[in-house]
N, C-alpha and C positions, 0 to 999 in steps of 0.2 A: 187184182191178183186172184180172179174165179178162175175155180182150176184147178189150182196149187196142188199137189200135194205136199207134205212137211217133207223134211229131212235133207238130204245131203245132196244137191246135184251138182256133179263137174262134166267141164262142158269144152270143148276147143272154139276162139270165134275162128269167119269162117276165110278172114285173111290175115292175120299173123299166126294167125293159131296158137294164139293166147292162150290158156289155159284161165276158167271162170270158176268159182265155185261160188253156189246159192245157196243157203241155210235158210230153212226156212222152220219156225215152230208152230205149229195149230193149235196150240193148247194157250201160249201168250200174245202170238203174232209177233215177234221176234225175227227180224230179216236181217244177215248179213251178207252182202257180196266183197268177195276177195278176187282181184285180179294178179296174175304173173305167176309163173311160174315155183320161184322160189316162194312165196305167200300162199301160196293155193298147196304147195309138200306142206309147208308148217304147219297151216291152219290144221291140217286131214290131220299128221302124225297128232298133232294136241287132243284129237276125237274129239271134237266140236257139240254133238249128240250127247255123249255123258255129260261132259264138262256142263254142258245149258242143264241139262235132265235138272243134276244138282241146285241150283239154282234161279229154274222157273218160276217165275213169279204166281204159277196157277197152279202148281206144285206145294204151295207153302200151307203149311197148315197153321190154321190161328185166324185168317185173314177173311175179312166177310169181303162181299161183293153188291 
């Protein structure tokens, strides 16, 4: 995954025209892919971004490394 940038990409493939969405976090390394249409509104409308923010595991304070 050299490359990457983090965050939200949606995406059509390039014969049903699926609708794809990549989640990607650079602060945990946290990957989701959601495929279909219906899946891919729900995932966006839930704001995917905040919801991890909260929850980051590199985010946490207390935790050594």
């Amino acid at each position: 995954m050299t490359g990457w940038l983090g965050g939200l990409q949606i995406r059509r493939t390039d014969r049903g025209q699926t609708p794809v969405a990549d989640f990607l976090c650079t602060a945990c390394g946290t990957y989701r892919r959601i495929t279909g249409r219906d899946k891919v509104r729900d995932f966006v409308r839930a704001n995917p971004i905040t919801d991890h923010r909260a929850h980051c595991p590199a985010n946490q304070k207390g935790t050594s490394r």
